[in-house]
C-alpha positions as MATLAB code, in Angstrom:
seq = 'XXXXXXXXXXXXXXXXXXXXXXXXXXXXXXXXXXXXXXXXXXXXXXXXXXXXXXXXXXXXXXXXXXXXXXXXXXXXXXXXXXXXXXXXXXXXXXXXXXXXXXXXXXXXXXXXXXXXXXXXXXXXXXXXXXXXXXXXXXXXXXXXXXXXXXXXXXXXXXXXXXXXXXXXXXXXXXXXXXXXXXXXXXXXXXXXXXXXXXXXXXXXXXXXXXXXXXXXXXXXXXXXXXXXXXXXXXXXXXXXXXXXXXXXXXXXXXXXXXXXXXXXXXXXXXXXXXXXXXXXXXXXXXXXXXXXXXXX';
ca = [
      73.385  113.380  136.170;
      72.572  112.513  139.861;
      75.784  110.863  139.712;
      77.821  113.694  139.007;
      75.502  115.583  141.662;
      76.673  113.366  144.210;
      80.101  113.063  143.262;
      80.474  116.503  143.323;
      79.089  117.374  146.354;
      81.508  114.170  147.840;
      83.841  116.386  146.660;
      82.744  119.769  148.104;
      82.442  117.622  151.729;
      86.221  116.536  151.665;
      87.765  119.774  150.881;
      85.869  121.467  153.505;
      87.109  119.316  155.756;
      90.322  119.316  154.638;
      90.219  123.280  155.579;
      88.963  122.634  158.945;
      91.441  119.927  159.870;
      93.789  122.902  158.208;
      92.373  125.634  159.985;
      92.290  124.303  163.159;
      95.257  123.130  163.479;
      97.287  126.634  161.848;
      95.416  128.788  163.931;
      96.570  127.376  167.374;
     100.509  128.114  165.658;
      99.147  131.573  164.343;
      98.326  132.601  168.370;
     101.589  131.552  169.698;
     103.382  133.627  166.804;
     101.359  136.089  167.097;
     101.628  136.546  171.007;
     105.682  136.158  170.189;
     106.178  138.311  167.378;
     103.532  141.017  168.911;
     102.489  141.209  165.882;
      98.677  142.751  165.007;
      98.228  140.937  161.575;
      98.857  137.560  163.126;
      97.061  137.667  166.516;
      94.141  139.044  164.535;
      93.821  136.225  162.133;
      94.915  134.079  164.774;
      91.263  134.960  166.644;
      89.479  135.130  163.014;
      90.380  131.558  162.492;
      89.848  130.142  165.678;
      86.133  131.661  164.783;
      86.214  130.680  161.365;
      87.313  126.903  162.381;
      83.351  126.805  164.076;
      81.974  128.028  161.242;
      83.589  125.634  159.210;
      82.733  122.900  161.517;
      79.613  124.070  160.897;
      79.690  124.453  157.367;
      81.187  120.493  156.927;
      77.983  119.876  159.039;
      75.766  121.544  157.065;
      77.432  120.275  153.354;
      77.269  116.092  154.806;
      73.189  116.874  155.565;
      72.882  118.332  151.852;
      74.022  114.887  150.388;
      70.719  113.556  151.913;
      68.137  112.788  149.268;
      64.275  113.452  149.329;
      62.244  111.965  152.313;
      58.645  112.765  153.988;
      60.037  116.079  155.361;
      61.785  118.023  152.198;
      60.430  116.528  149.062;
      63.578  118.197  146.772;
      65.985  117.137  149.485;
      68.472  118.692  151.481;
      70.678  120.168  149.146;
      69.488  123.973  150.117;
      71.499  123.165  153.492;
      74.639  123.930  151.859;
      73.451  127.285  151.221;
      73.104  128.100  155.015;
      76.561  127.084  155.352;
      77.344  129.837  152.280;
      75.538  132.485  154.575;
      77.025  131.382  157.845;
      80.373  131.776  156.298;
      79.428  134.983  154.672;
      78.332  135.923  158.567;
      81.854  135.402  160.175;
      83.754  136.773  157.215;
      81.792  140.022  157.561;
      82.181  140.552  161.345;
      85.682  139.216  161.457;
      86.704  141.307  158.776;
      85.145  144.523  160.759;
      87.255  143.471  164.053;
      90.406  143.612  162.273;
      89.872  146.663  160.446;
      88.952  148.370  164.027;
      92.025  146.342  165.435;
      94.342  147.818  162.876;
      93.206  151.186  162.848;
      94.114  150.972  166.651;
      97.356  149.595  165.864;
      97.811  152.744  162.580;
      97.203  154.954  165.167;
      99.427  154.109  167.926;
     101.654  151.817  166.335;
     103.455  148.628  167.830;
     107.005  147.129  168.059;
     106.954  143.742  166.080;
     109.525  140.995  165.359;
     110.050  141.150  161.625;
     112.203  137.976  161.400;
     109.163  135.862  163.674;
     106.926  137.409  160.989;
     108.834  136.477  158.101;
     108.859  132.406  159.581;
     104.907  132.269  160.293;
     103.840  133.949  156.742;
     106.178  131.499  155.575;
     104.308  128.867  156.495;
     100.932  130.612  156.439;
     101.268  131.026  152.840;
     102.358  127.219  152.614;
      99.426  125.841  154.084;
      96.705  128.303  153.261;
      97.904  127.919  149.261;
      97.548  124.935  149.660;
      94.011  125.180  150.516;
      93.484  127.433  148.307;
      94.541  125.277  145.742;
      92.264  122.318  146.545;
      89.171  125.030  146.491;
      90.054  126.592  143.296;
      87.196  125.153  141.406;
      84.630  125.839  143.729;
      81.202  126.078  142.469;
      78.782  125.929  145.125;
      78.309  129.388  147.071;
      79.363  126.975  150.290;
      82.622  126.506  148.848;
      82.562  129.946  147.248;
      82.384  131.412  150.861;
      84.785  128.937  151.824;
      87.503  129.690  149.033;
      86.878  133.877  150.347;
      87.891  132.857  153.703;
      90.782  130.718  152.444;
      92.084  133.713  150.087;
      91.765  135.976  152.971;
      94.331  133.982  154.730;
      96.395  133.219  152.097;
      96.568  137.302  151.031;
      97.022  137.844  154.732;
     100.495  135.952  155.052;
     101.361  137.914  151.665;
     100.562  140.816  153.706;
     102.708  139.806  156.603;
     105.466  138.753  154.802;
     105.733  142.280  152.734;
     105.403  143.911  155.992;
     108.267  141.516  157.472;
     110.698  142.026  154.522;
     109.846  146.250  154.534;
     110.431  146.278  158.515;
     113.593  144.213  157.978;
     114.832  147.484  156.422;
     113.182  150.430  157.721;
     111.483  151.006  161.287;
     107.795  151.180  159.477;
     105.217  149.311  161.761;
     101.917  150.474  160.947;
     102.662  149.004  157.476;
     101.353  145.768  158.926;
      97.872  146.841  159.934;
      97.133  149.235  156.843;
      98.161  145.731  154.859;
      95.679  144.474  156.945;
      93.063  146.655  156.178;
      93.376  146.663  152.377;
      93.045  143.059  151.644;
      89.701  143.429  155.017;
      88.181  145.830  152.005;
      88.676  143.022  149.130;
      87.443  140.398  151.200;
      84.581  142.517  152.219;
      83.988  143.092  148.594;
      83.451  139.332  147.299;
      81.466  138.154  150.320;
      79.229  141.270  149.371;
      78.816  139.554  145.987;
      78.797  136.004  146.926;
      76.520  136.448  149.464;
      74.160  138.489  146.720;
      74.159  135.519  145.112;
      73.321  132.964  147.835;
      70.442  135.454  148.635;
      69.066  135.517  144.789;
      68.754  131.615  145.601;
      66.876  132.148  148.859;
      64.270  134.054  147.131;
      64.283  131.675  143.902;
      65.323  134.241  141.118;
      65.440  132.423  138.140;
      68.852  131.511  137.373;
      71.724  133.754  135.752;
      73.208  131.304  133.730;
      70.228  130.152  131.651;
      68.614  132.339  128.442;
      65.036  132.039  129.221;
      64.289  133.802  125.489;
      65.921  131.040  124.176;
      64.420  128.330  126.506;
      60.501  129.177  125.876;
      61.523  129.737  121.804;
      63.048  125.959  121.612;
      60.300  124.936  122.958;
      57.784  127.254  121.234;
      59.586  125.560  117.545;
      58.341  122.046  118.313;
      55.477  120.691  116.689;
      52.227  120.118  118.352;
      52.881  123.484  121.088;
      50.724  126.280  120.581;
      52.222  128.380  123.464;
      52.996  127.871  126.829;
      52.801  129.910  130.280;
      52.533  129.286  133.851;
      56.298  128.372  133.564;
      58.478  128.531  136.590;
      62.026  128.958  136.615;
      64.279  128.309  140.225;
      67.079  126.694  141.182;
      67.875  124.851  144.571;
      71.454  125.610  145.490;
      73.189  127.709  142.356;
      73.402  124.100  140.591;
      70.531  121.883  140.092;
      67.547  124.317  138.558;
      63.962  123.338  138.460;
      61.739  124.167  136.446;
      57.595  123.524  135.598;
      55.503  124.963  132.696;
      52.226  124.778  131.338;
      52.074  123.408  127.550;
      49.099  123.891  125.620;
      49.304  121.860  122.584;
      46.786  120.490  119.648;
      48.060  117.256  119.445;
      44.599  115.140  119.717;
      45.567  111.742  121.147;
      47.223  110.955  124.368;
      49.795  108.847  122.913;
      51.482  111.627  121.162;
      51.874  113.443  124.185;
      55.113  111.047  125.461;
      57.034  111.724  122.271;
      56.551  115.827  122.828;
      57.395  115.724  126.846;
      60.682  113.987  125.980;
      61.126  116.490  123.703;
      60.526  119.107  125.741;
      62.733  117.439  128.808;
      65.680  117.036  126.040;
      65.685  120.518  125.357;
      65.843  121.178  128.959;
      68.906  119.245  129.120;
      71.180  121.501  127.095;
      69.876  124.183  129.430;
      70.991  122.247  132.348;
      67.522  122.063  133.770;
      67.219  118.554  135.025;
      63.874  118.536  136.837;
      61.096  119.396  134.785;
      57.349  119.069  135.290;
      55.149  119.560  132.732;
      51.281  119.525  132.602;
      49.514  119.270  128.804;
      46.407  121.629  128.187;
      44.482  122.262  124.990;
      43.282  125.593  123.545;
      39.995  124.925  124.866;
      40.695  125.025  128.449;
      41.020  128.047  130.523;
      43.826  127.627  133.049;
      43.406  129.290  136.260;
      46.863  129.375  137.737;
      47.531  131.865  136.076;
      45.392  134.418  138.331;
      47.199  132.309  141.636;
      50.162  134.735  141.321;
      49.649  138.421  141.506;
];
C-alpha cells in the first residue's frame, strides 16, 4: 500500500509539472494574442495564467516535499503539504476569477472592437493544449490536483468561450458576447473551488472522512470475538487519501498471547475500509480509562 502511495503521488508530481511547463509557456502566446486581437477574454486569462504559473510553481513545490516520509520534525510525514498547495490554488482561482468578472463587466458595459478571426486561431490552440491538460488530470484525486484540474477546466472552457464568441462575431457585430462568456464559466469555476476548497478545509480540521461508514466500521469490529466494546476511537485522515485511525478495545480475552490474533483482526477489517494506519491499545472491563474525560 505505501507503494501505491508513492506511485501515485509520483504521478500527481509529473502532471503538475507538466501544467506548469504548459502554462507557462501558453500564457506568454495568450498576451501577445490578446494585445493583437484586443480581445478582453484573452488578455484576461493571459494575466490569470501568468499568476496561476507561480502558483503552480508553487504547488509542484509543495507536491515534491509531500513525497518526503516521516523524520524527527513531522512524525506522519509531509504528505499534508500537498494540501497547502490545494488552498493556494483555491487562493488564485478565487481572486483571479473576481478580476475578470470586474474586467468583463467593464468591457459589457462599454464594449470593445476585437479581431474575431485572431480569436478564432488562439482558442484554437488554447483548447489544444489546455485539453490536453485536462486530459492528463482527469483522474485527479488529491484536492492538489483537484484545484489543479479547476484551473485547467477554467482554461480549457475559456477558449470554448472565445471560440463561440469568435464564430458569433464572425457573423454579427456582437462584442460584449465575449466578456458575458467570460463571466458565466468565472461563476462555475467559482462554484467548484467553493466545494473543493470545503473539502481541503474538512481535512485541515480532521473531520472524519466522507467516504468511510463509521456504523459499519465500530459494528465489524464490535462482531469479533473477545471485544466487549470499544471507545476512545479516532477517525482523521491526512490529505483526503491515507486515513488514520486509533481506538480503544476493551476485550476479555485473559492471556496476552491472544491479543496478536484479535489486533490483526481488527487491522484486517480496517483494510477494506481503507484505513491503513491503525493504533490500537487493549483494556479490560476492569479498568477505568481516563481519556475519555481528555476531550470535552
Amino acid at each position: 500500500m505505501d507503494h501505491h502511495h508513492h506511485h501515485t503521488s509520483e504521478k500527481s508530481t509529473k502532471n503538475i509539472r507538466l501544467v506548469f511547463l504548459l502554462n507557462i509557456g501558453f500564457a506568454v502566446i495568450e498576451l501577445a494574442g490578446g494585445l493583437i486581437t484586443n480581445s478582453i477574454s484573452i488578455l484576461s486569462d493571459a494575466f490569470h495564467d501568468f499568476g496561476d504559473s507561480i502558483s503552480l510553481g508553487i504547488s509542484w513545490a509543495l507536491q515534491k516535499v509531500s513525497k518526503r516520509g516521516r523524520d524527527k520534525r513531522y512524525s506522519y510525514g509531509y504528505r499534508r503539504f500537498s494540501l497547502l498547495g490545494a488552498l493556494f490554488l483555491s487562493i488564485v482561482l478565487i481572486v483571479g476569477s473576481i478580476f475578470i468578472i470586474k474586467e468583463s463587466i467593464e468591457r459589457i458595459i462599454t464594449p470593445d472592437v476585437t479581431d474575431a478571426k485572431g480569436m478564432l486561431l488562439l482558442a484554437v490552440l488554447g483548447i489544444t493544449v489546455n485539453g490536453f491538460a485536462a486530459f492528463k488530470m482527469k483522474k485527479a484525486k488529491s484536492f492538489n490536483e483537484r484545484a489543479l484540474f479547476l484551473h485547467i477546466m477554467e482554461d480549457v472552457l475559456g477558449w470554448v468561450a472565445v471560440f463561440v464568441a469568435g464564430v458569433v462575431m464572425l457573423f454579427i457585430d456582437v462584442p460584449w458576447i465575449d466578456p458575458v462568456l467570460s463571466v458565466v464559466i468565472c461563476v462555475w469555476v467559482l462554484s467548484n473551488v467553493y466545494k473543493n476548497l470545503k473539502g481541503t478545509m474538512k481535512v485541515f480540521l480532521q473531520e472524519i472522512p466522507e467516504d468511510v461508514d463509521v456504523e459499519a466500521l465500530e459494528a465489524a469490529i464490535l462482531s469479533l470475538p473477545g471485544v466487549l466494546h470499544i471507545h476512545d476511537m479516532h477517525l482523521w485522515t491526512l490529505d483526503g487519501e491515507q486515513h488514520i485511525m486509533t481506538l480503544h478495545v476493551v476485550t476479555d480475552l485473559g492471556l496476552c498471547t491472544e491479543y496478536e490474533p484479535l489486533k490483526k483482526n481488527i487491522r484486517e477489517i480496517c483494510d477494506r475500509f481503507e484505513i491503513h494506519h491503525v493504533t490500537i491499545e487493549f483494556e479490560t472491563d476492569a479498568e477505568k480509562c481516563t481519556l475519555n474525560d481528555c476531550i470535552v
